[in-house]
C-alpha positions in Angstrom: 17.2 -18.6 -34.4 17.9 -20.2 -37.7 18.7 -23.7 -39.5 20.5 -24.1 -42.3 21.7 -27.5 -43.6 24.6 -28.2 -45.5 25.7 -31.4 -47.5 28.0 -33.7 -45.7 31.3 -33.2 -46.3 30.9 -29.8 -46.1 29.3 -30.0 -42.7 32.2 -32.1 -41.5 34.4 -29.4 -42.9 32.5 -26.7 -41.0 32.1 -28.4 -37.9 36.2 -29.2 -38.2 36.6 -25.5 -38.3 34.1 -25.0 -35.4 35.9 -26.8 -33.2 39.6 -25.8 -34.3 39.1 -21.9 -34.8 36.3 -21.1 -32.3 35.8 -20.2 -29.1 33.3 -22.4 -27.2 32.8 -22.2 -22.9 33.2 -25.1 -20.9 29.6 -27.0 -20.4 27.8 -25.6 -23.7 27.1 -26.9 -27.1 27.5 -23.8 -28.9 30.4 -22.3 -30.4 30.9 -17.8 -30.6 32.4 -17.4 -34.1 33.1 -13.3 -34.9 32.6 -12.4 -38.3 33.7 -9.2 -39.8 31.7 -7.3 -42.8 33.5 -4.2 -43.4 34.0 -2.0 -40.4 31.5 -4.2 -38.6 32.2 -7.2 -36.0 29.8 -9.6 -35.3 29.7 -12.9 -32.9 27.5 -15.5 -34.0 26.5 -18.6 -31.4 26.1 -21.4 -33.6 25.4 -24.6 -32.5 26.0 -27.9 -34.9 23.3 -30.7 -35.0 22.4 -34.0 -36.0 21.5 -34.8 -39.9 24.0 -32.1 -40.7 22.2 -29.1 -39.7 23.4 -25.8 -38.3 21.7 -23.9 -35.7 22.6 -20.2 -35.2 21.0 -19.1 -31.6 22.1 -15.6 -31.6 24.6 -12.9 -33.0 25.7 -9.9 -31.5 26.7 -6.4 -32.8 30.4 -5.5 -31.0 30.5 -2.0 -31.0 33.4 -0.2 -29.4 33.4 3.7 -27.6 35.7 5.0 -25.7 34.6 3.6 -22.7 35.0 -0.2 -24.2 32.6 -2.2 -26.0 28.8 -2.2 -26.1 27.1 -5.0 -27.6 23.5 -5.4 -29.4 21.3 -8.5 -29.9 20.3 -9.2 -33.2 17.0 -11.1 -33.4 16.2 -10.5 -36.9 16.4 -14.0 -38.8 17.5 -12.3 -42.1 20.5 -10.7 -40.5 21.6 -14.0 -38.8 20.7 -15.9 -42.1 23.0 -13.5 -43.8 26.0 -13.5 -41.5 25.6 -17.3 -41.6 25.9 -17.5 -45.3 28.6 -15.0 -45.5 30.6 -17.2 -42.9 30.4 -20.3 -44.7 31.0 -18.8 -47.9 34.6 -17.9 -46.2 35.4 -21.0 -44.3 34.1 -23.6 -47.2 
């Protein structure tokens, strides 16, 4: 799990985006955002906070075989730290 917090308009920006372009389940706090780097698909659950802080509980790996998809947890905090940065880079 990581933090990362922005300034305020671009949090209000983010969290805009959040709501309008990701998927969230009924009941939960958290939004699943995929991300793509390269050949790669990844789904990040981020979660947005008070004091405009971002929260980004877990990302998975989406691999695909031929008998459908297999997905990994990530739990190193670089990796999510990076696939946060290279989402907000995109959406801000």
């Amino acid at each position: 799990m990581i933090v990362r917090q922005l300034k305020a308009e671009k949090f209000e920006y983010f969290k805009n985006r959040l709501i309008n372009k990701a998927q969230q389940n009924p009941l939960e706090a958290s939004f699943n955002v995929t991300v793509k780097v390269e050949r790669k698909e990844y789904v990040l659950r981020i979660q947005p906070e008070n004091k405009h802080k971002l929260v980004v509980l877990q990302a998975l790996v989406v691999e695909r075989d031929e008998l459908g998809q297999l997905h990994t947890l990530i739990t190193d905090n670089k990796i999510l730290s990076s696939l946060l940065e290279l989402l907000i880079l995109q959406w801000v």
